[in-house]
PDB file of N, CA, C, O and CB in Angstrom:
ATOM      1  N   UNK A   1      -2.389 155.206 -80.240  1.00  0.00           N
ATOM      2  CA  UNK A   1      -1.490 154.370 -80.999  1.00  0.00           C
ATOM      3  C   UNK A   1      -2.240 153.179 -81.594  1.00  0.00           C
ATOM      4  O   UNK A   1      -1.838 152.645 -82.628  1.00  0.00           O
ATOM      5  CB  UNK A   1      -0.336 153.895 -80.119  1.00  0.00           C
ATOM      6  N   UNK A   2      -3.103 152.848 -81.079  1.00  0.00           N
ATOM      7  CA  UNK A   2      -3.544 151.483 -81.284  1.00  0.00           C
ATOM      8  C   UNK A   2      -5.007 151.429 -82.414  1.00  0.00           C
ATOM      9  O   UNK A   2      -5.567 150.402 -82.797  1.00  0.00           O
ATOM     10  CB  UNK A   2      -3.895 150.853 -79.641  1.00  0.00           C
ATOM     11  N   UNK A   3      -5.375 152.855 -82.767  1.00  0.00           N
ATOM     12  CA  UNK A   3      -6.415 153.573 -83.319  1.00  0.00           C
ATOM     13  C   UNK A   3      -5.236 153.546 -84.825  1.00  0.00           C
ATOM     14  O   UNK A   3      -5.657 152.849 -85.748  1.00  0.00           O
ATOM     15  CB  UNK A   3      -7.005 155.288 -82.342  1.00  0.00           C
ATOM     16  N   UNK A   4      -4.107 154.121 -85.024  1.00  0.00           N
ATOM     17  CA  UNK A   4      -3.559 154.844 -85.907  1.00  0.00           C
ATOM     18  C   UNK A   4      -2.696 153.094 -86.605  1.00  0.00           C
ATOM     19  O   UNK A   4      -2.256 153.108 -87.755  1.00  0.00           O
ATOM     20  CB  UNK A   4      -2.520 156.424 -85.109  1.00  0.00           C
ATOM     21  N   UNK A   5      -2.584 151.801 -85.757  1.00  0.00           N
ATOM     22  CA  UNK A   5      -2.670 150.762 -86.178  1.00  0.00           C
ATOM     23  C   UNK A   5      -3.484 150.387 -86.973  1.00  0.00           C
ATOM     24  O   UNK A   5      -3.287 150.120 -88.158  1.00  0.00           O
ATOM     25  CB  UNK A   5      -2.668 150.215 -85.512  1.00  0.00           C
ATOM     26  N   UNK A   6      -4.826 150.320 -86.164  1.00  0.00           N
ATOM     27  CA  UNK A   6      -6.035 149.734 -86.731  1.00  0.00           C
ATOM     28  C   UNK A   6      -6.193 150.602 -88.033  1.00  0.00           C
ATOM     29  O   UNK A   6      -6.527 150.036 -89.073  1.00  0.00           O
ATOM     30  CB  UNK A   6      -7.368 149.797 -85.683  1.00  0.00           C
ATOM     31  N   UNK A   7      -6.002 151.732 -88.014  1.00  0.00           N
ATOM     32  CA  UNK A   7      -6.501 152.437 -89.508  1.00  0.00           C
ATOM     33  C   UNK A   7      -5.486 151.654 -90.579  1.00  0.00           C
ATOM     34  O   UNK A   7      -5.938 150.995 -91.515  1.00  0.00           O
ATOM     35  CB  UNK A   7      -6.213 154.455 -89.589  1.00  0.00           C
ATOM     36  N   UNK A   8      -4.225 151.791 -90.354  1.00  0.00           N
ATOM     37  CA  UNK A   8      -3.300 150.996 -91.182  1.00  0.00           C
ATOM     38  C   UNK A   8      -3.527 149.698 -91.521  1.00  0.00           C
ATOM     39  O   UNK A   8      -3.182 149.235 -92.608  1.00  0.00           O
ATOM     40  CB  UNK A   8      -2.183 150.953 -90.666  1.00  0.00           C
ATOM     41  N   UNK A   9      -4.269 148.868 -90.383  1.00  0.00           N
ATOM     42  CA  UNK A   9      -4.606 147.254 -90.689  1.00  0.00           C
ATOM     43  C   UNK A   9      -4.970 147.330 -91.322  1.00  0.00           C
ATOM     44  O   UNK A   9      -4.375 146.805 -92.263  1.00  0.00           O
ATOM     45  CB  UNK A   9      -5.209 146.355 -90.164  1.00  0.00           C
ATOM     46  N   UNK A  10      -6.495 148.102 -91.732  1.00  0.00           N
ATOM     47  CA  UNK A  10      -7.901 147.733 -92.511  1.00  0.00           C
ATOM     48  C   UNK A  10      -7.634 148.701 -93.647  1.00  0.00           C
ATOM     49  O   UNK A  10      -8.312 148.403 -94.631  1.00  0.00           O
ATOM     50  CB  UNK A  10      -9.528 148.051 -91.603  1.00  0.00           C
ATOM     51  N   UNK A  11      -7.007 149.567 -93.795  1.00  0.00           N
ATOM     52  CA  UNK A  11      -5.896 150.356 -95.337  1.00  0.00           C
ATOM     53  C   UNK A  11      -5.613 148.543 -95.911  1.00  0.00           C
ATOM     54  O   UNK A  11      -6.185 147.899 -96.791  1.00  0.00           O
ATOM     55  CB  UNK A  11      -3.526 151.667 -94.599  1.00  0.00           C
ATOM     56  N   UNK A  12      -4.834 148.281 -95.252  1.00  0.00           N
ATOM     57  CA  UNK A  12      -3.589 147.213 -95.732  1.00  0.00           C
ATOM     58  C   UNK A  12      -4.569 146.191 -96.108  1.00  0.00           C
ATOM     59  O   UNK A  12      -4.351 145.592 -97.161  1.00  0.00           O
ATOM     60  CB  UNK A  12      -2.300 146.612 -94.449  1.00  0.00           C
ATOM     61  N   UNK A  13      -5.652 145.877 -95.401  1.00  0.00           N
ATOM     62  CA  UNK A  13      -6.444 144.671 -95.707  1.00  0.00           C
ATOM     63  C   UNK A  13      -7.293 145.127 -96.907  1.00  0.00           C
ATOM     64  O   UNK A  13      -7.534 144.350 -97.831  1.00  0.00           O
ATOM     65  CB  UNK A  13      -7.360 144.141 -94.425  1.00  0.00           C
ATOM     66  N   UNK A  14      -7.733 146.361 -96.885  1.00  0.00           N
ATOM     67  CA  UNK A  14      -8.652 146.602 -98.661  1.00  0.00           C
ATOM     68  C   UNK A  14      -7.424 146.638 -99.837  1.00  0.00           C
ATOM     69  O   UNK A  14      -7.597 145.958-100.848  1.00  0.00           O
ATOM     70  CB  UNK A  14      -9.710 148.618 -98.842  1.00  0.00           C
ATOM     71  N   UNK A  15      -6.189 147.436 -99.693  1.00  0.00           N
ATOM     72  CA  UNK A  15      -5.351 146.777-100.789  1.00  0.00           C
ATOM     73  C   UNK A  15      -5.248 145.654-100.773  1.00  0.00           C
ATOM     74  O   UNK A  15      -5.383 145.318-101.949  1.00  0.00           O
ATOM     75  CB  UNK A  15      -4.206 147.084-100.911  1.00  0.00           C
ATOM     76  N   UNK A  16      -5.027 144.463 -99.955  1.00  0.00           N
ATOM     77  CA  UNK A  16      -4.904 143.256-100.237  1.00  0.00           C
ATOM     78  C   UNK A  16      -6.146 142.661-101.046  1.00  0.00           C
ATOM     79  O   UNK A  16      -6.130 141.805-101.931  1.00  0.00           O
ATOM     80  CB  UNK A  16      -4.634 142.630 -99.045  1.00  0.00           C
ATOM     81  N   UNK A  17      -7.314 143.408-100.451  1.00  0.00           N
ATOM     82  CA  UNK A  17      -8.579 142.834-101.147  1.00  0.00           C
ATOM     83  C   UNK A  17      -8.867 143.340-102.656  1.00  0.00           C
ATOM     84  O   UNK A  17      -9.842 143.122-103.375  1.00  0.00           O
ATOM     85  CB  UNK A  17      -9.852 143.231-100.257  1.00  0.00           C
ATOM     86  N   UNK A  18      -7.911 143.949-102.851  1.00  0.00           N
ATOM     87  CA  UNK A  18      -8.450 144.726-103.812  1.00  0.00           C
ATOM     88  C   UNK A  18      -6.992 143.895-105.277  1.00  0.00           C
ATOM     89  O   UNK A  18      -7.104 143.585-106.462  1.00  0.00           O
ATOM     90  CB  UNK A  18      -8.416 146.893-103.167  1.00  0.00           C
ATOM     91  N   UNK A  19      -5.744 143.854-104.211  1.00  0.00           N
ATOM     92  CA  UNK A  19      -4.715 143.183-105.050  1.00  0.00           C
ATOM     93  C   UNK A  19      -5.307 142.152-105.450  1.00  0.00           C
ATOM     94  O   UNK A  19      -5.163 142.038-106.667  1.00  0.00           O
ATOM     95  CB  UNK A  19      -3.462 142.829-104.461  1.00  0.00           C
ATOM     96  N   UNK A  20      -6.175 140.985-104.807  1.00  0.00           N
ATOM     97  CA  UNK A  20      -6.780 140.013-104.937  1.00  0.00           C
ATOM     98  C   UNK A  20      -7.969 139.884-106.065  1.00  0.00           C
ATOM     99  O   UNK A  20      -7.998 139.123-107.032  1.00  0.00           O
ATOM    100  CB  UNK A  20      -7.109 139.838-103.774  1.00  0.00           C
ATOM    101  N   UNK A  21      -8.561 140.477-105.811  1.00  0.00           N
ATOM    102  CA  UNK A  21      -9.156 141.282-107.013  1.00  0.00           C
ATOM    103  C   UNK A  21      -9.198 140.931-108.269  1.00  0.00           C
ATOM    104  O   UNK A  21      -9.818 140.004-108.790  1.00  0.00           O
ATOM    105  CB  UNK A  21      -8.638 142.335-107.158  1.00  0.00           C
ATOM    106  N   UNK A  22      -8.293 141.962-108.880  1.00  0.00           N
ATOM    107  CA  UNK A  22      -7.186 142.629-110.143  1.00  0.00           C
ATOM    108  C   UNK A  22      -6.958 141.160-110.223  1.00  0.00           C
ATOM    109  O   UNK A  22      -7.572 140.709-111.190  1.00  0.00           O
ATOM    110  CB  UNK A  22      -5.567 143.919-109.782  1.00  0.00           C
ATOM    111  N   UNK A  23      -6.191 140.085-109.453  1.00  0.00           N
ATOM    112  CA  UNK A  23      -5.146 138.745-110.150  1.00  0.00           C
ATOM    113  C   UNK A  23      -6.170 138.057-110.391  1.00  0.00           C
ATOM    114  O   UNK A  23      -6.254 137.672-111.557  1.00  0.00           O
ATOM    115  CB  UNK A  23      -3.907 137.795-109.198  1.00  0.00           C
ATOM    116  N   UNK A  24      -7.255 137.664-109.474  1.00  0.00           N
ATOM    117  CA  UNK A  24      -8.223 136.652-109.947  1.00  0.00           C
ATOM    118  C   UNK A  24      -9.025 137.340-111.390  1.00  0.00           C
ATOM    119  O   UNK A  24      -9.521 136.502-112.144  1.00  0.00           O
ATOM    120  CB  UNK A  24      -9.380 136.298-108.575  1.00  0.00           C
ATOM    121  N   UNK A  25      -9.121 138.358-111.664  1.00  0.00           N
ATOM    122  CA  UNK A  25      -9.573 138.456-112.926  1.00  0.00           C
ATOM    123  C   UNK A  25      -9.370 138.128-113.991  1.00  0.00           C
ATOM    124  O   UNK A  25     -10.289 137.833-114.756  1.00  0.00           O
ATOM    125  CB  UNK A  25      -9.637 139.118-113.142  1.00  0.00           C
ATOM    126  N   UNK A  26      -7.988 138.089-114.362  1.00  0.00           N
ATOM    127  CA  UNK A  26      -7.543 137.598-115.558  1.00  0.00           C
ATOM    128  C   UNK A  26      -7.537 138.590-116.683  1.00  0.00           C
ATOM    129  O   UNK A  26      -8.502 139.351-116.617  1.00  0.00           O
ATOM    130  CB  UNK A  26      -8.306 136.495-115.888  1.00  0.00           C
ATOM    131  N   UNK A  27      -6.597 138.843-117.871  1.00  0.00           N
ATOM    132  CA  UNK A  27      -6.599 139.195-118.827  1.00  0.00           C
ATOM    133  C   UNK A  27      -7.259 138.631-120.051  1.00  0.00           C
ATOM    134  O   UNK A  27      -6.890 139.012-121.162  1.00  0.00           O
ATOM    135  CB  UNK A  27      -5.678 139.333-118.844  1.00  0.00           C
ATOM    136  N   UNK A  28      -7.957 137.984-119.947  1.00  0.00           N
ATOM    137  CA  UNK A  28      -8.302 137.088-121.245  1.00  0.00           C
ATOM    138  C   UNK A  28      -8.864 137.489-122.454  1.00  0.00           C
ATOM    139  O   UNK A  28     -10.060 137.721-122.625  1.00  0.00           O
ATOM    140  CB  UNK A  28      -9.128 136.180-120.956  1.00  0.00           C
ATOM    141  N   UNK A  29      -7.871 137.576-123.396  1.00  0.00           N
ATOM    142  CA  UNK A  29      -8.365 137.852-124.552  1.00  0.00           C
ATOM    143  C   UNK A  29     -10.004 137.269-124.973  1.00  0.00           C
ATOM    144  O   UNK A  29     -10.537 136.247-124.541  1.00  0.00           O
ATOM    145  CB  UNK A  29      -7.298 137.341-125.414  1.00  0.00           C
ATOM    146  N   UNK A  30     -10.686 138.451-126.120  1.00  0.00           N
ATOM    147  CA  UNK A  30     -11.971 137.422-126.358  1.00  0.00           C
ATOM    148  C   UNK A  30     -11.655 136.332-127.246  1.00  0.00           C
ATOM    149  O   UNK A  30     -10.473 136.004-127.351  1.00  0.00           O
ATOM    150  CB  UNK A  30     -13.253 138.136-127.019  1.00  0.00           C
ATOM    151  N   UNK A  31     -12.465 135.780-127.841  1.00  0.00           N
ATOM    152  CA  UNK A  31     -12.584 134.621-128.758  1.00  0.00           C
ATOM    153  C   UNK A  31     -12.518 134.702-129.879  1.00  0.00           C
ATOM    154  O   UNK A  31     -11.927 134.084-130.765  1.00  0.00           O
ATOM    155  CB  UNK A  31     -13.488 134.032-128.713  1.00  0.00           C
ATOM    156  N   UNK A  32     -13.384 135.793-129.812  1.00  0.00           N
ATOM    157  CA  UNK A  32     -13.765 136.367-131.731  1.00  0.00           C
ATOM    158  C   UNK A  32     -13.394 137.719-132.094  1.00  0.00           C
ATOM    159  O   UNK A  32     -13.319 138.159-130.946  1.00  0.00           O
ATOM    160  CB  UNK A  32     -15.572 136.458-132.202  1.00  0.00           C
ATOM    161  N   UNK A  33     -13.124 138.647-132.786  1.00  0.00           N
ATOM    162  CA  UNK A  33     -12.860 139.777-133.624  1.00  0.00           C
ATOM    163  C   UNK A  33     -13.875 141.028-133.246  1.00  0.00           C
ATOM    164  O   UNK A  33     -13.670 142.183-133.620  1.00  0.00           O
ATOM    165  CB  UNK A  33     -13.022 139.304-135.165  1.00  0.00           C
ATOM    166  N   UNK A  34     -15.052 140.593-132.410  1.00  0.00           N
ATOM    167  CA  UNK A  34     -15.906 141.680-132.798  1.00  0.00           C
ATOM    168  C   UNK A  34     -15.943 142.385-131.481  1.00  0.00           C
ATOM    169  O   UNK A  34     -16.725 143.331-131.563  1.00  0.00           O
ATOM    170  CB  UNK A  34     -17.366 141.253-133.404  1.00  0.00           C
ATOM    171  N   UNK A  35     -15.366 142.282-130.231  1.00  0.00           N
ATOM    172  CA  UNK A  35     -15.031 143.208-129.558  1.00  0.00           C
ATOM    173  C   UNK A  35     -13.950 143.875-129.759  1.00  0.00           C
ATOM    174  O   UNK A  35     -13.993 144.933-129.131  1.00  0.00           O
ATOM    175  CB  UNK A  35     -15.056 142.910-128.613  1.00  0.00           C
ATOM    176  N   UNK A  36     -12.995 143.742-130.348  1.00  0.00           N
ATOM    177  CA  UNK A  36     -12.111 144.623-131.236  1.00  0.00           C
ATOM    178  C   UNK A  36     -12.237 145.459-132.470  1.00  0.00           C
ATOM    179  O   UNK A  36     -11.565 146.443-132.780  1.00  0.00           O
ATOM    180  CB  UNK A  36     -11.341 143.970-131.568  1.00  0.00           C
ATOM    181  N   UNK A  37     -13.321 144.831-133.185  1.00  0.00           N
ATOM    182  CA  UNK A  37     -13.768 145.514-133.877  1.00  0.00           C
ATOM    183  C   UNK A  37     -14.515 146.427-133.391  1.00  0.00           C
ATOM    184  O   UNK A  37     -14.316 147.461-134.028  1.00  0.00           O
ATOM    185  CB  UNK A  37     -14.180 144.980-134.591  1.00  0.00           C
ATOM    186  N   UNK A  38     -15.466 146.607-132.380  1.00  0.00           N
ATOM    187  CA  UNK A  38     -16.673 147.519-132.044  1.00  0.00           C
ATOM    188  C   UNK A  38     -15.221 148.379-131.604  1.00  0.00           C
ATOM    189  O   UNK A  38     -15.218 149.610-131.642  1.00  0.00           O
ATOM    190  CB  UNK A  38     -18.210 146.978-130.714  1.00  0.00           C
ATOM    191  N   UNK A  39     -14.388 147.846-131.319  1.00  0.00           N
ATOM    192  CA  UNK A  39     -13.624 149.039-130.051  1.00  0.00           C
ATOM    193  C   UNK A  39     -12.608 150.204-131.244  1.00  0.00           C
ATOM    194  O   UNK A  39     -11.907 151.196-131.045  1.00  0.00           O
ATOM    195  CB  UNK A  39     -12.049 147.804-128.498  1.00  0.00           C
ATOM    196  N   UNK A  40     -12.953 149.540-132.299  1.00  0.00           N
ATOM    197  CA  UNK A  40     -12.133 150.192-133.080  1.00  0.00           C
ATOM    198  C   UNK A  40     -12.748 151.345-133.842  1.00  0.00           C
ATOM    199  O   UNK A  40     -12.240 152.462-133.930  1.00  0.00           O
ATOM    200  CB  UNK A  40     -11.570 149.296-133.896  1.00  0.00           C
ATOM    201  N   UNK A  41     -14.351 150.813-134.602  1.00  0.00           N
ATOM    202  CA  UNK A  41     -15.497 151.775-134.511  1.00  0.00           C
ATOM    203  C   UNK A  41     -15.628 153.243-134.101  1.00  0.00           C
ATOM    204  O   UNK A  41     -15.982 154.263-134.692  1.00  0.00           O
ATOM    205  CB  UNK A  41     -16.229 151.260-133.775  1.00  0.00           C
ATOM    206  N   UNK A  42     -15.060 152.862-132.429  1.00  0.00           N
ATOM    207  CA  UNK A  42     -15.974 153.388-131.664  1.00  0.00           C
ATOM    208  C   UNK A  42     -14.828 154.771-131.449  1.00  0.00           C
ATOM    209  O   UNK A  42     -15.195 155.918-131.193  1.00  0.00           O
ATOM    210  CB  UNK A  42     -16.562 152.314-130.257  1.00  0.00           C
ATOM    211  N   UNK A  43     -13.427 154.340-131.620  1.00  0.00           N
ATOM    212  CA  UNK A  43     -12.236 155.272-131.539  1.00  0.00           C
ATOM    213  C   UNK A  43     -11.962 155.716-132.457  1.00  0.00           C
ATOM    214  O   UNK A  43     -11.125 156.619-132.432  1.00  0.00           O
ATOM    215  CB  UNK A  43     -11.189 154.912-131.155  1.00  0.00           C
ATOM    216  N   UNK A  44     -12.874 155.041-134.435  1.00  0.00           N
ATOM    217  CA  UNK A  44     -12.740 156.119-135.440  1.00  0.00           C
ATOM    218  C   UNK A  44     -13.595 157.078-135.124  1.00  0.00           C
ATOM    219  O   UNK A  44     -13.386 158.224-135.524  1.00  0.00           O
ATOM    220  CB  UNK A  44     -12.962 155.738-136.793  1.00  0.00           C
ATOM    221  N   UNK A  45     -14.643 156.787-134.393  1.00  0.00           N
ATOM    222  CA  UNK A  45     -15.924 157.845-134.344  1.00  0.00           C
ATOM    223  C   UNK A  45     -15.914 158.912-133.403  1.00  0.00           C
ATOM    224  O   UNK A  45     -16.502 159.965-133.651  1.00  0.00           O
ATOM    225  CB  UNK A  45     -17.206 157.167-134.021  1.00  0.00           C
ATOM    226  N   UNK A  46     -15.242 158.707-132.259  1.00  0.00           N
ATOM    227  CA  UNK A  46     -14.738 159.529-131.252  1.00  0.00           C
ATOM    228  C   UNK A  46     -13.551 160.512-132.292  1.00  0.00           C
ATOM    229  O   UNK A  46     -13.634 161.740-132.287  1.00  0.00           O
ATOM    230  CB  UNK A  46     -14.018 158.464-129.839  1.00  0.00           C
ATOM    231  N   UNK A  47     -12.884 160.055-132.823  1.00  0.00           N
ATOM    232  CA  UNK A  47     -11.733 160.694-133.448  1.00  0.00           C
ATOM    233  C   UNK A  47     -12.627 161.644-134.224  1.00  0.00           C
ATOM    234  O   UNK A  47     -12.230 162.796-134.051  1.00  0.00           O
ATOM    235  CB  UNK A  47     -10.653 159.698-134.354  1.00  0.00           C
ATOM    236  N   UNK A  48     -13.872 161.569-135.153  1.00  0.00           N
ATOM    237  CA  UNK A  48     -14.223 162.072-136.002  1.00  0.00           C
ATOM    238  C   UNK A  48     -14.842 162.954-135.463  1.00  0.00           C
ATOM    239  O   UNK A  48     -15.035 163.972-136.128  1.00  0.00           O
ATOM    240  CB  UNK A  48     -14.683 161.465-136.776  1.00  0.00           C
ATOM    241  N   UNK A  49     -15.296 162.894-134.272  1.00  0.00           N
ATOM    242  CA  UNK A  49     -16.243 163.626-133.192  1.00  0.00           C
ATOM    243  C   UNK A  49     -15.617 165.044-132.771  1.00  0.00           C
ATOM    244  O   UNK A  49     -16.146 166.146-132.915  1.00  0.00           O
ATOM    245  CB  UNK A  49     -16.408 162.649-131.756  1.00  0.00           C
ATOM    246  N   UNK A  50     -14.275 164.728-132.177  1.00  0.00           N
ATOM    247  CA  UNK A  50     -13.604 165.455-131.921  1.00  0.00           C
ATOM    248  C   UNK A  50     -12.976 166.108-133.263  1.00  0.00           C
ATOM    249  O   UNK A  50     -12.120 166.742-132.646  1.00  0.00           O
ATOM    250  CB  UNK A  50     -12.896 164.897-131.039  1.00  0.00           C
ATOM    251  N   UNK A  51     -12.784 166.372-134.302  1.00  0.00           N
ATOM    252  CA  UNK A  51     -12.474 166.754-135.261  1.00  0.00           C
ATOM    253  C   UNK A  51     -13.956 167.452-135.316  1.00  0.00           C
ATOM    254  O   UNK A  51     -13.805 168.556-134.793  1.00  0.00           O
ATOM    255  CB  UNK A  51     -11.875 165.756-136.233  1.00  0.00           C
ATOM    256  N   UNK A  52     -15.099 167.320-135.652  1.00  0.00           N
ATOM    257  CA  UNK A  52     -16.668 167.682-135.971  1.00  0.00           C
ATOM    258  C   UNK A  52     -16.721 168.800-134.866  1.00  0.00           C
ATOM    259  O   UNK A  52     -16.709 169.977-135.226  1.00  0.00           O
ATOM    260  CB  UNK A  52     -17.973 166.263-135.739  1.00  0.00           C
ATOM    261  N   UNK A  53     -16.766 168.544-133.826  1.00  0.00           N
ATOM    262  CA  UNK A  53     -17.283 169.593-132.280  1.00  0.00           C
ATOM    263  C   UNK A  53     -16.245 170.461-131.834  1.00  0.00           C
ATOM    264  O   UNK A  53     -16.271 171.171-130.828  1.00  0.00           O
ATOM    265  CB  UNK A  53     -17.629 168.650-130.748  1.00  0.00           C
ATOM    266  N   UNK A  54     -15.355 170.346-132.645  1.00  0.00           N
ATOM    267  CA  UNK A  54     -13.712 171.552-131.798  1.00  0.00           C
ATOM    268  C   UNK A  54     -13.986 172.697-131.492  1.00  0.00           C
ATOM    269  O   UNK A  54     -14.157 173.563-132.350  1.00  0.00           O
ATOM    270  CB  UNK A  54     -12.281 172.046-132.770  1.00  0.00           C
ATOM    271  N   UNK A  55     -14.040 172.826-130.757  1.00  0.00           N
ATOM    272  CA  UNK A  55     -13.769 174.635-130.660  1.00  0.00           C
ATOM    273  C   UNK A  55     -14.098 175.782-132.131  1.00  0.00           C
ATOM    274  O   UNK A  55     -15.140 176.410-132.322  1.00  0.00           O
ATOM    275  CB  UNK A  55     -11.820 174.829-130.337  1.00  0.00           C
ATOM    276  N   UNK A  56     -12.829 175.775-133.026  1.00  0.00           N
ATOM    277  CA  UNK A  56     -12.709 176.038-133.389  1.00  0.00           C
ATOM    278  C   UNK A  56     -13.863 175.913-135.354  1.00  0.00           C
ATOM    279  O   UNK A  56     -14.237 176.783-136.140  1.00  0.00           O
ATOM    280  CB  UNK A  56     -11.690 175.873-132.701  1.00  0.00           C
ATOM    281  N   UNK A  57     -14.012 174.221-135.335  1.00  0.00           N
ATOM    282  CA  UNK A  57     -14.529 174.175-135.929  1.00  0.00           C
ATOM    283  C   UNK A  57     -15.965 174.344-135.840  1.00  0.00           C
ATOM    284  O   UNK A  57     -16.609 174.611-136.855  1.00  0.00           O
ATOM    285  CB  UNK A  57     -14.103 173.534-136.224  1.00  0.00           C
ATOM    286  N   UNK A  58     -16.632 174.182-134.482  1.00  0.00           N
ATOM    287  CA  UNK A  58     -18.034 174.560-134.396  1.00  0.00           C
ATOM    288  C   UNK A  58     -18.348 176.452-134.585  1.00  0.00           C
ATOM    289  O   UNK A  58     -19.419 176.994-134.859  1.00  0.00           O
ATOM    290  CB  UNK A  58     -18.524 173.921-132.768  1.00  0.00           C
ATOM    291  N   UNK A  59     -16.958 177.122-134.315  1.00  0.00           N
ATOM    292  CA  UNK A  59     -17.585 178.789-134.165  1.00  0.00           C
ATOM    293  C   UNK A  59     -16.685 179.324-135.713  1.00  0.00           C
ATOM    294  O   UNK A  59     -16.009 180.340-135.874  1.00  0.00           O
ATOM    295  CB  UNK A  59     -16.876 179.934-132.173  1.00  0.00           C
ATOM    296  N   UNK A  60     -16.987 178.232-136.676  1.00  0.00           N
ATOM    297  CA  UNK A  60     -16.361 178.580-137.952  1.00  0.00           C
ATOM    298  C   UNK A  60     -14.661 179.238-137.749  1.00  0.00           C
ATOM    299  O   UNK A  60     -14.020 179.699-138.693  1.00  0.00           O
ATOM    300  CB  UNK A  60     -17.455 179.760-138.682  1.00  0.00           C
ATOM    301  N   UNK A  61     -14.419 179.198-137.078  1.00  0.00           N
ATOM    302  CA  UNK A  61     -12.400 179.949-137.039  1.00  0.00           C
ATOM    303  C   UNK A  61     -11.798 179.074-137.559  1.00  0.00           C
ATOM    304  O   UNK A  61     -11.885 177.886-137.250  1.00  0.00           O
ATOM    305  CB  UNK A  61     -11.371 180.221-135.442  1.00  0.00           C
ATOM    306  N   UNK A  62     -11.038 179.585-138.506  1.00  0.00           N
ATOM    307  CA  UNK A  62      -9.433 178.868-139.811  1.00  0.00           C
ATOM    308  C   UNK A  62      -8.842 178.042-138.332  1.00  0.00           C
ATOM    309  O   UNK A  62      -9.349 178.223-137.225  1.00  0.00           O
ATOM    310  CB  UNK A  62      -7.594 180.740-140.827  1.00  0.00           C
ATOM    311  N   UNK A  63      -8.020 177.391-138.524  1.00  0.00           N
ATOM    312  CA  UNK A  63      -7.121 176.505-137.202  1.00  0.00           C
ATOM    313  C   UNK A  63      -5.975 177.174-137.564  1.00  0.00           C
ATOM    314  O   UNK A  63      -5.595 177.358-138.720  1.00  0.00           O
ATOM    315  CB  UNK A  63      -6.901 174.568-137.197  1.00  0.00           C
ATOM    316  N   UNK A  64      -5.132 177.735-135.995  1.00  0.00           N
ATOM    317  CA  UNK A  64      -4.183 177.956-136.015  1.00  0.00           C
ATOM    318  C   UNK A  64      -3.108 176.822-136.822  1.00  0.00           C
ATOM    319  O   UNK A  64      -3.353 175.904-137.604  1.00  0.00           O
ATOM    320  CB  UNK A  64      -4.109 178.262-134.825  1.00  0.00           C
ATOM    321  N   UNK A  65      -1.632 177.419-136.162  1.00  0.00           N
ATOM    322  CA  UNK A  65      -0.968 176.012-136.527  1.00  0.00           C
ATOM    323  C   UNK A  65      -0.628 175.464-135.530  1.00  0.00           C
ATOM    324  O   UNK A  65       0.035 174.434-135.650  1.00  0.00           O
ATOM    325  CB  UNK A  65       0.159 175.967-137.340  1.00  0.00           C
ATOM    326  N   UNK A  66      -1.015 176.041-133.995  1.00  0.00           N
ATOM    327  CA  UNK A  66      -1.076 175.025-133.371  1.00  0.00           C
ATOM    328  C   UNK A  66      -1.835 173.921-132.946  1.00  0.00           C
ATOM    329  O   UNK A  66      -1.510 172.919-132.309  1.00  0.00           O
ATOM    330  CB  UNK A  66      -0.850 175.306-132.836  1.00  0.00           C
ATOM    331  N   UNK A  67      -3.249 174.410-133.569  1.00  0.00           N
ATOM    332  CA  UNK A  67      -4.324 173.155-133.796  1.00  0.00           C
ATOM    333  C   UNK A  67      -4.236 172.331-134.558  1.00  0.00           C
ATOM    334  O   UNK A  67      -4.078 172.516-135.765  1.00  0.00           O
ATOM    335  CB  UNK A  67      -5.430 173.376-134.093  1.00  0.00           C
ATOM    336  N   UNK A  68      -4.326 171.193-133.968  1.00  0.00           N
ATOM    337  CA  UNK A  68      -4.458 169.936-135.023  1.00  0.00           C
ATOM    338  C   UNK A  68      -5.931 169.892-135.586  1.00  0.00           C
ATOM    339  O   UNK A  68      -6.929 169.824-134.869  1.00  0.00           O
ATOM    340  CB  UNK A  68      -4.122 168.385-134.242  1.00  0.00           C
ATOM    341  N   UNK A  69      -5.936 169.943-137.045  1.00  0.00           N
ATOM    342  CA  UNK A  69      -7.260 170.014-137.404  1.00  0.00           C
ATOM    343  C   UNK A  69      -7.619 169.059-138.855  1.00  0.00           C
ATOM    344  O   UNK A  69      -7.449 169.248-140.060  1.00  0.00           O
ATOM    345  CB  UNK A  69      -7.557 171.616-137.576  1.00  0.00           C
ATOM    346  N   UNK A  70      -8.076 168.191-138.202  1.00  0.00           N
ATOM    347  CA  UNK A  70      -8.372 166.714-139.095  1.00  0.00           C
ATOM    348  C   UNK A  70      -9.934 166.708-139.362  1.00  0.00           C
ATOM    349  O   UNK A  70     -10.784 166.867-138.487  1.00  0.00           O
ATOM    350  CB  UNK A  70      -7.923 165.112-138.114  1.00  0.00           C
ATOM    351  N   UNK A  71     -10.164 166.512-140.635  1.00  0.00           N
ATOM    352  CA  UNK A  71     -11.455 166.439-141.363  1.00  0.00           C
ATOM    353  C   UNK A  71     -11.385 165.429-142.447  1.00  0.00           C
ATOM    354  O   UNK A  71     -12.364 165.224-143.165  1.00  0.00           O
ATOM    355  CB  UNK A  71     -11.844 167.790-141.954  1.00  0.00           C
TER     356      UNK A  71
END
């Protein structure tokens, strides 16, 4: 009994450490534009990526209509 406590204490004490964590961090927006900008970059280029490497478009096959197929 006193084993199946202790596991629960030190559970309960890393969420707490961990809730503690997360709040002291803070959300804080940046200052300037250009980490939003890189982040925006970086999700046209991923987008374009995935459109470029598909399945479908790397082994030359027409896209169904259930593929979404953006170029």
């Amino acid at each position: 009994m006193a084993t199946i406590l202790t596991v629960f204490g030190v559970l309960g004490a890393a969420a707490l450490f961990l809730i503690v964590v997360l709040l002291r961090r803070g959300g804080s927006r940046t200052e300037n534009a250009d980490g939003l900008r890189i982040e925006r970059r970086r999700r046209e280029q991923a987008s374009i990526d995935r459109a470029t490497y598909h399945s479908s478009a790397v082994h030359k096959e027409p896209p169904t209509r259930r593929q979404r197929h953006r170029r």
